[in-house]
N, C-alpha and C positions, 0 to 999 in steps of 0.2 A: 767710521771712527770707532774708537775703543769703549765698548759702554764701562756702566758703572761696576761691576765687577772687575775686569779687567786693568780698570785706574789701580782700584784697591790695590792690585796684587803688585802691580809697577812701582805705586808709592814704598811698598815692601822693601821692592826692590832695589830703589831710589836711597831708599836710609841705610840700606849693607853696602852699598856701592863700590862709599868713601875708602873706609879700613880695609875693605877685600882687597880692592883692587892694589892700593897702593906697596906695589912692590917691583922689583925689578925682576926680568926673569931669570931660570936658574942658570948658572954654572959660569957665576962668575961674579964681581963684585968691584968692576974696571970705573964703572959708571956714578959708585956711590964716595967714594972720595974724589971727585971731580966737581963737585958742586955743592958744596958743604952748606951755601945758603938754602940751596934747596930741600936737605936733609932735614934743617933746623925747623924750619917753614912744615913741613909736611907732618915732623913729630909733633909740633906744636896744633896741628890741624888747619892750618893757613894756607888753603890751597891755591889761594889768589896770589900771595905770595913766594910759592914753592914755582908757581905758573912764570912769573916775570924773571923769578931767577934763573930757572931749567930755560928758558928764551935764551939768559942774558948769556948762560955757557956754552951754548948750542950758537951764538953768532957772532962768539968771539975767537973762536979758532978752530981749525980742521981735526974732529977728533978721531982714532981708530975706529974702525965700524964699527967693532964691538958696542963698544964705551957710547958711541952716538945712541947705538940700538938701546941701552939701557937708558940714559937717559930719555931718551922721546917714551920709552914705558913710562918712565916716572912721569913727562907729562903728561901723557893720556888718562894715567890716572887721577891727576892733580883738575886735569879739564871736564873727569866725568865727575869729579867733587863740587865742582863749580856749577854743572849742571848742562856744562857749553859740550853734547852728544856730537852735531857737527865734528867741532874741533877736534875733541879724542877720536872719532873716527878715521879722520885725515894723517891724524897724530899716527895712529895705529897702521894706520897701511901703508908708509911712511917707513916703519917698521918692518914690514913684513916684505916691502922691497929692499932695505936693506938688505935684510937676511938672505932675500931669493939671489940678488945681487954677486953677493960676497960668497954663496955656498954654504949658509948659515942654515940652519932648522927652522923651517917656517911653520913648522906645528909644534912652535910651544906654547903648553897650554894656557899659560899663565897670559901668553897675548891676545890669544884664540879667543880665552874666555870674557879677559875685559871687551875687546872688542865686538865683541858679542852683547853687552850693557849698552855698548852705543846704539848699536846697529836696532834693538829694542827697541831702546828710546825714542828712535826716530822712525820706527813703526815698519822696520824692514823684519817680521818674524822666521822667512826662511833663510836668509841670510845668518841670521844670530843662529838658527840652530843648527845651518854646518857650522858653524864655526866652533858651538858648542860641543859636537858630538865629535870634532875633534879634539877639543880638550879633554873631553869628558874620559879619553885613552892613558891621557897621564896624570889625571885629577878624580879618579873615580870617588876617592874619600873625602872630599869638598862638598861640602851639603850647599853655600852658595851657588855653585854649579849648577847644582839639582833641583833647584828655586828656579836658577836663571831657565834652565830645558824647561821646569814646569810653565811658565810665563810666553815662552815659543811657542809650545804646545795647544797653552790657550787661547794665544792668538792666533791660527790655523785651524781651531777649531777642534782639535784632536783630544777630546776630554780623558777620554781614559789615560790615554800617556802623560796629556800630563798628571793624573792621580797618581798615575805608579814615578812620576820623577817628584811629585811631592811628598811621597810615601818614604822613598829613600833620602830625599832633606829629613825626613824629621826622625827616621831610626838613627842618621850619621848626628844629629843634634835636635835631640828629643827636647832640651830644654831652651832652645831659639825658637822664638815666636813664628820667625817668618814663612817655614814650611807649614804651619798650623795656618796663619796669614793664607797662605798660596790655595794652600788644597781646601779650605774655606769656600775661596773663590769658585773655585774649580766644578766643588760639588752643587753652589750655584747653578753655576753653568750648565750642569746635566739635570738640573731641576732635584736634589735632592737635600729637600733645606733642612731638614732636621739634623744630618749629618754636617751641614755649614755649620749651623748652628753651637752645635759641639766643639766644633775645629775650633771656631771662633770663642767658647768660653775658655778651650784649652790655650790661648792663644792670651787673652787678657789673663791669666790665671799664672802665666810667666811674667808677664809683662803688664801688670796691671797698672801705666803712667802712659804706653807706646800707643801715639793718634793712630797708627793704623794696625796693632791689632785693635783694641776699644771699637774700628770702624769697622772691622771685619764682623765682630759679631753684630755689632748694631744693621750693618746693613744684610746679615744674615736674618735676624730676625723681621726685618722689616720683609725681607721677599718671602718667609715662613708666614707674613701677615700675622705678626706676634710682636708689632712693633708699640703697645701697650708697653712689655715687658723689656723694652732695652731704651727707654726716652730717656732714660739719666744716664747711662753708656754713651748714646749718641751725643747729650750733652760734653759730657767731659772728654769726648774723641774732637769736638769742636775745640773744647777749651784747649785741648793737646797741642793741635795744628788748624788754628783758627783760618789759617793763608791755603789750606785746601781746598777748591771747591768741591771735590768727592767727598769729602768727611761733611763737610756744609750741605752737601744736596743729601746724602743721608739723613742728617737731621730734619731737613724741612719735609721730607717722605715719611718719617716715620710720625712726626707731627701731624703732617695730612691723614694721614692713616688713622690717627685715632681723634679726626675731626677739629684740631690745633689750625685751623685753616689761617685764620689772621696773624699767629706765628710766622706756620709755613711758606706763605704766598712773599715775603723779603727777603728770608732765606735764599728759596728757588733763585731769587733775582741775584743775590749777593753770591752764589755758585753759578750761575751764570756769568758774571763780570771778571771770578777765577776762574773760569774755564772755557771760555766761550766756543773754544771749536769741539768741545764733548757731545755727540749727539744726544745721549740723553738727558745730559743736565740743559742742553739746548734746549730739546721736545718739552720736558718740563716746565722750564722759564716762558714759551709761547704758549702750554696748552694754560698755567697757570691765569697769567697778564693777560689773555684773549679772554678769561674767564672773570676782569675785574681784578689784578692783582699790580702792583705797580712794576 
């Protein structure tokens, strides 16, 4: 399973999703006067909404391929807003037979790359990265793109690529947290925390209110074992996204860390109850509780 680094940089991930994703793809426009409720619904950011209406047009009559294909985008997107990865998956391929179907372009990027959020999410990271590195031909100026390669990357294990796809997030958008967020992580990863460390001040220093950068540097510091110097970071990354158990198990780590133990030990437990299939907020919650902790 995905340790705590690799959460971090998902959660990143998880909050650009919404707005990224939600668009129809290019070269044509059949699809968005076809369903006006969904239009409304989706500018408003009511994805739950935009979900049951893009349903209600899609099974109320037969529509040209096209127009079907644009609208199931809009749901996939609407379903990775919801959080529902399954469903925009199904949504997405769905899509992409269309396309194969009909003689349609099945490498556009714009499908490639949402489906690629899904396929993530649901822990498939080679799959997301063909599909990225097919987008990535007609979206090279997409720095969410360059998050999403970096976040494959890391879960394959392939550190260095992902530095260089989170290098080029953050020249294409120096001033978005979440390539600073990514390669945070990253540098974790290769063991080089003084450089997390950074990423991650660079990162609250944009975004100094956003639970997951606050949690990037906190939990930067905490594996720099400098977790003295980020326990009111770590708090206000809780206060941010109190419903995270990564942001939650960071706090209780860095508490441990500077001997907080009667803090930390409900914590662990309270990130474990959000997160229960995380092996290391798991490891933590048993070695804690086996130690006298509830």
């Amino acid at each position: 399973m995905m340790n705590i680094a690799r959460v971090i940089l998902l959660a990143a991930v998880t909050g650009l999703a919404a707005p990224a994703c939600a668009q129809p793809p290019a070269g044509g426009a059949q699809g968005t006067g076809v369903c006006p409720d969904a239009n409304t619904a989706m500018a408003d950011g009511d994805a739950e909404a935009a979900v049951t209406a893009l349903r209600a047009c899609l099974s109320a009559r037969l529509h040209p391929w096209q127009t079907e294909a644009e609208l199931r985008v809009r749901l996939g997107a609407s379903q990775l807003a919801l959080g529902d990865a399954e469903g925009a998956l199904l949504t997405y391929n769905q899509v992409l037979a269309l396309l194969g179907d009909n003689g349609g372009n099945t490498d556009i990027p714009i499908v490639r790359r949402n489906r690629a959020v899904a396929l993530l999410q649901l822990d498939r990271p080679q799959d997301a990265l063909d599909d990225l590195l097919i987008a990535e031909r007609g979206m090279a100026s997409d720095d969410f793109l360059h998050i999403l390669l970096g976040g494959a990357y890391m879960e394959l294990d392939r550190g260095a690529e992902a530095i260089a796809a989170y290098d080029t997030a953050i020249r294409l958008a120096p001033d978005s947290p979440g390539g600073w967020v990514g390669r945070s992580a990253a540098f974790i990863e290769l063991e080089l925390m003084d450089r997390a460390v950074e990423d991650g001040r660079e990162a609250v220093a944009i975004a100094p209110e956003d639970g997951s950068a606050l949690n990037a540097l906190c939990w930067a510091l905490v594996k720099a074992e400098r977790a003295s110097e980020g326990i009111d970071i770590c708090r206000s990354a809780v206060a941010a996204e109190p419903e995270s158990g990564a942001i939650v198990h960071s706090l209780a780590a860095a508490l441990e860390q500077v001997g907080e133990v009667d803090e930390a030990v409900p914590l662990f437990a309270r990130a474990y109850e959000l997160e229960p299939d995380n092996t290391t907020i798991a490891d933590d919650y048993a070695r804690t509780r086996d130690a006298g902790g509830r």
